[in-house]
C-alpha positions as CSV (number, residue, x, y, z in Angstrom):
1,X,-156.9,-93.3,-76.2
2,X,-153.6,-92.7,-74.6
3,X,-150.1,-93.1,-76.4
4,X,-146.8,-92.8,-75.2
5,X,-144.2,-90.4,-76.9
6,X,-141.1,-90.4,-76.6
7,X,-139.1,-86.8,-76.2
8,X,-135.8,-87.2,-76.2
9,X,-133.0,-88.6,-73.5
10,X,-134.7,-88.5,-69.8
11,X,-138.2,-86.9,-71.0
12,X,-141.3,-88.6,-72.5
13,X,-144.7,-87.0,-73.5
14,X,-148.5,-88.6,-73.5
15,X,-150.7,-88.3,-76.1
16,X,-154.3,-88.4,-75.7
17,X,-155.9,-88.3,-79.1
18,X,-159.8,-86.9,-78.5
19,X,-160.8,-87.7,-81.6
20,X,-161.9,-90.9,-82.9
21,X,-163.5,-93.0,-79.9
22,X,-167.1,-93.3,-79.6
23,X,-167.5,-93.0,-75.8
24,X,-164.9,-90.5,-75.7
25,X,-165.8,-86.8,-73.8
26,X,-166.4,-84.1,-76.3
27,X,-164.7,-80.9,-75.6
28,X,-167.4,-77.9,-75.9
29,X,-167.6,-76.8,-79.6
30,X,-169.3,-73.5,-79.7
31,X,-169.0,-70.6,-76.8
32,X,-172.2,-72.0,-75.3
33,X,-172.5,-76.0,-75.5
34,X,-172.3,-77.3,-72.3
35,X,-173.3,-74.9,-69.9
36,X,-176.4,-72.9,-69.0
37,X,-176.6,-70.0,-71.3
38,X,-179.2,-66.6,-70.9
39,X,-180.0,-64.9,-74.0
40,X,-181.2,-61.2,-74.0
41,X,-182.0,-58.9,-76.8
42,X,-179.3,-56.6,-75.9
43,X,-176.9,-59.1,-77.8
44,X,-177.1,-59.3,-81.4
45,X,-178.7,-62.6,-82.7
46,X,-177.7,-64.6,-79.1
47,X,-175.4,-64.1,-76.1
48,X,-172.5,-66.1,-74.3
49,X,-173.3,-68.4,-71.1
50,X,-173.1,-67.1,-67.5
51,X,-169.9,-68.6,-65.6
52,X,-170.5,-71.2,-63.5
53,X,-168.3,-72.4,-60.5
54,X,-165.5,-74.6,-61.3
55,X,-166.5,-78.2,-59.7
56,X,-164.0,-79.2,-56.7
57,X,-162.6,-83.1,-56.4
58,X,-161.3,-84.7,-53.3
59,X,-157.9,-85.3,-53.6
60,X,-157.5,-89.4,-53.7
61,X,-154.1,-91.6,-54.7
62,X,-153.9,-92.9,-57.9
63,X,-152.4,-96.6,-57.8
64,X,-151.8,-99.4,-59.7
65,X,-150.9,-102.9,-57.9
66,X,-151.0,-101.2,-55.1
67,X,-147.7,-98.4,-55.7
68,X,-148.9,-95.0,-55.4
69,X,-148.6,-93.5,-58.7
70,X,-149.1,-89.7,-58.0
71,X,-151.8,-87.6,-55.8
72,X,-155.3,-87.1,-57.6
73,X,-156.4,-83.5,-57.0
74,X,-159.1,-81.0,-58.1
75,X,-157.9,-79.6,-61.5
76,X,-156.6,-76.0,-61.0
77,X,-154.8,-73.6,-63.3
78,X,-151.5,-74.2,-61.4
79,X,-151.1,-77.2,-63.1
80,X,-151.0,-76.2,-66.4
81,X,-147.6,-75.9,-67.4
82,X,-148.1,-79.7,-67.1
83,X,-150.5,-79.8,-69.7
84,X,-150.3,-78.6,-72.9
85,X,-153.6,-77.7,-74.8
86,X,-154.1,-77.0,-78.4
87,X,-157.8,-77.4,-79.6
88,X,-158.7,-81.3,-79.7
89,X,-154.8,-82.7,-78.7
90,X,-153.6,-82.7,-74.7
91,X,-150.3,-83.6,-74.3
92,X,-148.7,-83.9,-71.0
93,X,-145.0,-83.9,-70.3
94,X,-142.6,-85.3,-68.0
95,X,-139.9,-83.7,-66.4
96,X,-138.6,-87.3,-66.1
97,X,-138.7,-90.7,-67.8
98,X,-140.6,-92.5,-65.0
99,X,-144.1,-92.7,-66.7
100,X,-142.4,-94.4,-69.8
101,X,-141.7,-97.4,-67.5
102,X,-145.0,-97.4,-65.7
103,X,-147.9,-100.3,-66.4
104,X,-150.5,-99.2,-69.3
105,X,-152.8,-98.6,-66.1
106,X,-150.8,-95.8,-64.7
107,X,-151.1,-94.1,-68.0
108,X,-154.7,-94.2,-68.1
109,X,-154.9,-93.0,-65.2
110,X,-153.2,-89.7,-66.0
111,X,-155.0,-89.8,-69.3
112,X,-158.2,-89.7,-67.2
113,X,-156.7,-86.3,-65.3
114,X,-156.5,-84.9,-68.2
115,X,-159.7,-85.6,-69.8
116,X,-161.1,-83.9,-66.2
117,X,-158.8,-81.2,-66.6
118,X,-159.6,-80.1,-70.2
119,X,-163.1,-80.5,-70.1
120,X,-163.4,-77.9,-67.0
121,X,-161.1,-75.3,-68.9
122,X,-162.8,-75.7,-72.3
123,X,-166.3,-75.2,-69.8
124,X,-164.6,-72.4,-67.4
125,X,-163.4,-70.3,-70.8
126,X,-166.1,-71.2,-73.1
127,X,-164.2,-69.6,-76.0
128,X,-163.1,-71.2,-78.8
129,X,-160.1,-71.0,-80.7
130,X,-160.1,-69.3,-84.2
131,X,-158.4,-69.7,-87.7
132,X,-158.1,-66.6,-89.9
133,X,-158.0,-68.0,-93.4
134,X,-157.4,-65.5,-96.3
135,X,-156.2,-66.8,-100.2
136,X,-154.5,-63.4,-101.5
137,X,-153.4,-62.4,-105.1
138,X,-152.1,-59.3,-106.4
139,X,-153.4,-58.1,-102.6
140,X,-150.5,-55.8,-101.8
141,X,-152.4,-52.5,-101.8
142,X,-154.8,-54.2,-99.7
143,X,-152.5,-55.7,-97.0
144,X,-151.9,-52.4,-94.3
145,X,-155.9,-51.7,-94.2
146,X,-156.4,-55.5,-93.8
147,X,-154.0,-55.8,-91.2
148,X,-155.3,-53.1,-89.2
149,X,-159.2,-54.3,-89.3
150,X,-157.1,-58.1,-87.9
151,X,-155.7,-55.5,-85.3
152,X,-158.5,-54.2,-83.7
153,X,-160.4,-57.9,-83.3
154,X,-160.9,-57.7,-79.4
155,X,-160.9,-61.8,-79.4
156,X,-158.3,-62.7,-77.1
157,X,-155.0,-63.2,-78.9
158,X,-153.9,-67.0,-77.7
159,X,-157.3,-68.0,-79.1
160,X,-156.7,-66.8,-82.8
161,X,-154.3,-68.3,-85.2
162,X,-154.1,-66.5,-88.9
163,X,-153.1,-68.7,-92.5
164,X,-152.6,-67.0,-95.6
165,X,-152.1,-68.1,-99.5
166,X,-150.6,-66.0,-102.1
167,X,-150.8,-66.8,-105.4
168,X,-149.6,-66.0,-109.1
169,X,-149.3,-62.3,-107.9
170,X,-147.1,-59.8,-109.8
171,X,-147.1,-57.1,-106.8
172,X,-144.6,-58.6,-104.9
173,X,-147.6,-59.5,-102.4
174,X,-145.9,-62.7,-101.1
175,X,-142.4,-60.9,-100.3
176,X,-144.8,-58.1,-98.5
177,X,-146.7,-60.5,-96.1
178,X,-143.1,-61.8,-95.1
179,X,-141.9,-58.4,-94.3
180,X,-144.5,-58.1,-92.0
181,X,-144.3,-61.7,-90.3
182,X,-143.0,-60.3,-86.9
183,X,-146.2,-57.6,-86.4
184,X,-148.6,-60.6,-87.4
185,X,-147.1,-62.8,-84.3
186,X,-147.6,-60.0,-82.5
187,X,-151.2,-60.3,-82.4
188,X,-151.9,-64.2,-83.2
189,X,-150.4,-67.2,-81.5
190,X,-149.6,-68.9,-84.7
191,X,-149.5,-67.5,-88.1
192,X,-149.0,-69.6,-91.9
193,X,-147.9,-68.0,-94.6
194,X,-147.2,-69.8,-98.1
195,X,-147.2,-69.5,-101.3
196,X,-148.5,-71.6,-104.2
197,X,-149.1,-70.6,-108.0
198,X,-151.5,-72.2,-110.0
199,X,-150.9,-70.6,-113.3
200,X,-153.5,-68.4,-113.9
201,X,-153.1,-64.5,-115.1
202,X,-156.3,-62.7,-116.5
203,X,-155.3,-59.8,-119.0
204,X,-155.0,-56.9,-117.5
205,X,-157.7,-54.7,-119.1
206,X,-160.6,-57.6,-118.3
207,X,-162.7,-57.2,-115.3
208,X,-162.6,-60.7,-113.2
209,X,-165.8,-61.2,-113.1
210,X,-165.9,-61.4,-116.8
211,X,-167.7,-64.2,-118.0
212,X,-164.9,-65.7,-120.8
213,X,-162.4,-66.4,-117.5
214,X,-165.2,-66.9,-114.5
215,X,-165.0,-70.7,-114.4
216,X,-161.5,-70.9,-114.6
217,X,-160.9,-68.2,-111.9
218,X,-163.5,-69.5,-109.6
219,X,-161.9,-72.8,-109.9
220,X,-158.3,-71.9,-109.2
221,X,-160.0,-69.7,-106.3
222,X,-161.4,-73.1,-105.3
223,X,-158.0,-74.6,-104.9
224,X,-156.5,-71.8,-103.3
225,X,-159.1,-72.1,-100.5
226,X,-158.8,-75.9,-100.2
227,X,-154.9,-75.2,-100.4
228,X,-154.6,-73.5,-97.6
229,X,-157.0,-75.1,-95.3
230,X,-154.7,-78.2,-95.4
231,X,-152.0,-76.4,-95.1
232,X,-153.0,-73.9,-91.8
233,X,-155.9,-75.6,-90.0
234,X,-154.1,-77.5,-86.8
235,X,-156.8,-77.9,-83.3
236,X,-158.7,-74.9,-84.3
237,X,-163.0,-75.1,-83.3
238,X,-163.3,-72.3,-86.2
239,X,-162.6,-71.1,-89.5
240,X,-163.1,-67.5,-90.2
241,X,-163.0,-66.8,-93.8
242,X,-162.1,-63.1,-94.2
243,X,-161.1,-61.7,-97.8
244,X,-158.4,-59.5,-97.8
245,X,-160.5,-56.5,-99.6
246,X,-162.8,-56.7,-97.0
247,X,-162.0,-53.1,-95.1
248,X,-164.7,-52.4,-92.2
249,X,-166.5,-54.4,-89.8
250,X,-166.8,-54.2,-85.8
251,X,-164.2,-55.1,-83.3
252,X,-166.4,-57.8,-81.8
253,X,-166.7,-59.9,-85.5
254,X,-165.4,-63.0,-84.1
255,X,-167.7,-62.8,-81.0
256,X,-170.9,-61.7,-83.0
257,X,-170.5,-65.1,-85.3
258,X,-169.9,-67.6,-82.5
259,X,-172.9,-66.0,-80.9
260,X,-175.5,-67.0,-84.2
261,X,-174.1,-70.9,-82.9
262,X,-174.4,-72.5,-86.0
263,X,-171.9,-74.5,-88.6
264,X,-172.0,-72.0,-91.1
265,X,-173.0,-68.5,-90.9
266,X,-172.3,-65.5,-93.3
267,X,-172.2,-61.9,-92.5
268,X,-173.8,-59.6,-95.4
269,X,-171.0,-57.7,-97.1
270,X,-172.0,-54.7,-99.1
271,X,-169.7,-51.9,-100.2
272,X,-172.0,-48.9,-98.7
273,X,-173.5,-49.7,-95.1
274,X,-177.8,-50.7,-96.6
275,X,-176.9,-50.6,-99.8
276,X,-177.2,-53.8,-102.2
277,X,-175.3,-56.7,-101.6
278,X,-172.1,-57.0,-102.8
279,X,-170.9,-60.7,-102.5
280,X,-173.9,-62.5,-104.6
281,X,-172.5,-65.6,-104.1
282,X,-175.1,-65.9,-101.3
283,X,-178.2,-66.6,-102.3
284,X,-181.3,-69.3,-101.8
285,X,-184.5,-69.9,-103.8
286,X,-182.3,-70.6,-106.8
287,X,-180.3,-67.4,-106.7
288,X,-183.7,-65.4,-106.5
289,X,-183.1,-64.0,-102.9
290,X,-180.2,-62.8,-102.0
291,X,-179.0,-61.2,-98.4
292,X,-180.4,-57.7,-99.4
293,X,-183.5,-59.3,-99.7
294,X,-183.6,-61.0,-96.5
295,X,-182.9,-58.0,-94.1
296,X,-184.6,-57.3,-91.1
297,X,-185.4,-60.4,-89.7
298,X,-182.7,-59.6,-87.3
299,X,-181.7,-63.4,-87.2
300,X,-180.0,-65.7,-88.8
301,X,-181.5,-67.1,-92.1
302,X,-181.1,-69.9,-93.9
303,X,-179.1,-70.0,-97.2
304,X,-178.5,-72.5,-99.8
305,X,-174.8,-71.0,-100.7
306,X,-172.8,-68.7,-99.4
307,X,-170.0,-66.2,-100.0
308,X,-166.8,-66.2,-98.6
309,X,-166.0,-62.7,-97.5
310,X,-166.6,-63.1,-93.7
311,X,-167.6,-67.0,-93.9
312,X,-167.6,-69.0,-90.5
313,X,-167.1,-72.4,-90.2
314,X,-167.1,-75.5,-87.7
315,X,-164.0,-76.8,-88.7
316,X,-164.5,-80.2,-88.1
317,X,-167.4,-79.4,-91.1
318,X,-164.0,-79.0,-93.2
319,X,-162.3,-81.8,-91.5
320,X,-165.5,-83.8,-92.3
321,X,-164.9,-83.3,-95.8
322,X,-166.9,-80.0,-96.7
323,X,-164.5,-78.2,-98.8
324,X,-165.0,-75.5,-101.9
325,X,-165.5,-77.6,-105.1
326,X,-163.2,-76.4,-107.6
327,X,-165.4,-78.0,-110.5
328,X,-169.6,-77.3,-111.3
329,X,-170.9,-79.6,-108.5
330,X,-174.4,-80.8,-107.3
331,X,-176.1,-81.3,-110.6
332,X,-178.5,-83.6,-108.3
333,X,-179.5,-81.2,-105.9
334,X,-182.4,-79.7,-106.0
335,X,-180.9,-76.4,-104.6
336,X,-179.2,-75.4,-107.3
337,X,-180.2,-73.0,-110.0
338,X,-181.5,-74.3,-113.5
339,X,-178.5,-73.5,-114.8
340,X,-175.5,-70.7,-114.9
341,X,-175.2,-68.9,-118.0
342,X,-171.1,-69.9,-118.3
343,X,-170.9,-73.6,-117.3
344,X,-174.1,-74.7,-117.0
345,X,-175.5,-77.1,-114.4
346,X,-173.9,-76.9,-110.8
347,X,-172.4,-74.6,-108.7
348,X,-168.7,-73.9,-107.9
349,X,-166.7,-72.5,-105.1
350,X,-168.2,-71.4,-102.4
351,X,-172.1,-71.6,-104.2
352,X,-170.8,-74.9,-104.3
353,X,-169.3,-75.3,-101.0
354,X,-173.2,-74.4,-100.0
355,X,-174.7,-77.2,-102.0
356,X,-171.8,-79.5,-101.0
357,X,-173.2,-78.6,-97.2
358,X,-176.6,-79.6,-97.9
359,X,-175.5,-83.1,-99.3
360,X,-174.2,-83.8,-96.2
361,X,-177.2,-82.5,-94.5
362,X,-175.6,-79.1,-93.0
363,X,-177.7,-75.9,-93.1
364,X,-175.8,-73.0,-94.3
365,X,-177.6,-69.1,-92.8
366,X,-176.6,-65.8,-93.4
367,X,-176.8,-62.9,-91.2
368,X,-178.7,-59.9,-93.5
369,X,-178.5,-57.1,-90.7
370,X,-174.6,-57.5,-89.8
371,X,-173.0,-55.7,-92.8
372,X,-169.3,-56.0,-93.5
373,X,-167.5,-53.6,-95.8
374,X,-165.6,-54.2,-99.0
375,X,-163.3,-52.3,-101.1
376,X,-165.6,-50.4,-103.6
């Protein structure tokens, strides 16, 4: 569907909105949709499609009522300072006001250019764009290792974005991450940083996984999370959830998740490389089996919940909806466990996020033999 917007005195911009049409073309949505794709054993868990040659167009005039509009020609990356792409939005700009006084028809017509154009490029580059999401509190000790690990991502810089959350710190985390907003834009073509405090301070000399404040801290983690997904997510394909005390994992993380290709898929964090698994949050059978358990099928597996220390997500999953419940949910589904010794029946945050995926029929997996790091 194509929109005109204005831009000011003399200018005027299109929008074409891909969402939302039924017969509309579907950009690509993981590395490999789309295209023939060879997979070899020398790639861990599945590999990235060979290139293909870009498709050539006669050139043809556009018209309508018989007034040439503009020349049709094969798209080419010359013409992209005309467009402007950002994930699931194209909008194409005018060095003049003429389009704005042009018939609907002429507009679809350079809508339809731009459907052609975009669709080639998302084929031709076949990676997606990212969104680094991290919820931080009391984090500043953590901040310099975790910006280093962000730093040595090989993923292409215009492809990843970064949002972060602070929260009821008393570090003077929030006033840290701002210091350091000019090295983050360095390295990621958009960055969010905000702040929002929800109240909630756990004595000092209590573990936080003690049991008298675990429902209240998961659920305020909860909100965090679903806090700044609305606040950060723009066009993005993904969302890579990456906890801010996570302090190893390879250079090629982003690549190694798109590669599993599915919605949601978890990377095994443990604090010792095979040793036990740190972030139990993952689990199936009821919280029986957990990723340690499931090593060495050298696949993806399937879950019932995850974690969220490395966490990858579709994010039209989350724009669908699928979110981290800040409240017991699922009491219905049979996935859960019998019942937690603090609150009983359901599971919150991301356990529940995993049993929020299942009611609307998405399989969560976990990769057992791709270990991640955390802060002992």
């Amino acid at each position: 569907m194509a929109k005109e917007r204005r831009r000011g005195a003399g200018s005027c911009a299109i929008e074409i909105s891909l969402r939302g049409s039924a017969n509309a073309p579907r950009f690509p949505t993981s590395p490999c949709q789309g295209r023939e794709r060879s997979l070899t054993k020398a790639r861990r868990f599945g590999g990235r499609g060979n290139g293909e040659t870009r498709p050539t167009a006669k050139a043809e005039p556009a018209t309508d009522g018989g007034n040439t509009v503009r020349e049709r020609r094969a798209p080419s990356q010359t013409s992209a300072p005309n467009l402007r792409r950002s994930g699931t939005r194209l909008t194409l700009i005018s060095a003049s006001s003429t389009y704005s006084r042009q018939s609907p028809n002429v507009l679809a017509s350079l809508a339809s250019e731009i459907w052609e154009d975009a669709l080639i490029t998302s084929q031709d580059t076949g990676n997606p764009s990212i969104l680094i999401l991290t919820p931080v509190k009391d984090a500043a000790s953590h901040i310099e290792t975790y910006l280093k690990g962000l730093e040595r991502l090989s993923y292409a810089r215009e492809l990843l974005s970064l949002g972060m959350l602070e929260s009821d710190s008393t570090d003077g985390t929030f006033a840290h991450l701002r210091s350091l907003q000019a090295r983050l834009e360095k390295r990621f073509n958009r960055v969010t940083l905000c702040k929002r405090d929800f109240g909630f301070k756990m004595p000092a000399t209590v573990a936080r996984w003690a049991d008298a404040y675990q429902l209240q801290r998961r659920a305020v983690l909860a909100r965090s999370r679903n806090h700044l997904l609305m606040r950060a997510l723009d066009d993005e394909s993904w969302v890579l959830w990456l906890d801010v005390d996570v302090i190893d994992y390879p250079a090629d993380l982003v690549e190694t998740l798109l590669s599993a290709e599915r919605d949601v898929v978890h990377a095994h964090c443990v604090q010792q490389y095979g040793g036990p698994t740190f972030d139990l949050n993952a689990w199936r059978d009821k919280g029986k089996l957990h990723m340690s358990d499931l090593r060495g099928a050298n696949a993806p597996v399937r879950l019932d919940t995850v974690g969220g220390t490395v966490l990858l997500v579709r994010a039209d999953r989350h724009r669908d909806g699928l979110i981290f419940p800040p409240f017991p949910y699922g009491v219905h589904n049979l996935r859960i466990r019998d019942s937690h010794p603090v609150w009983g029946r359901g599971e919150i945050e991301t356990e529940g996020f995993g049993i929020m995926a299942s009611d609307m029929g998405i399989q969560c997996w976990g990769l057992p033999d791709y270990e991640v790091l955390h802060h002992e």
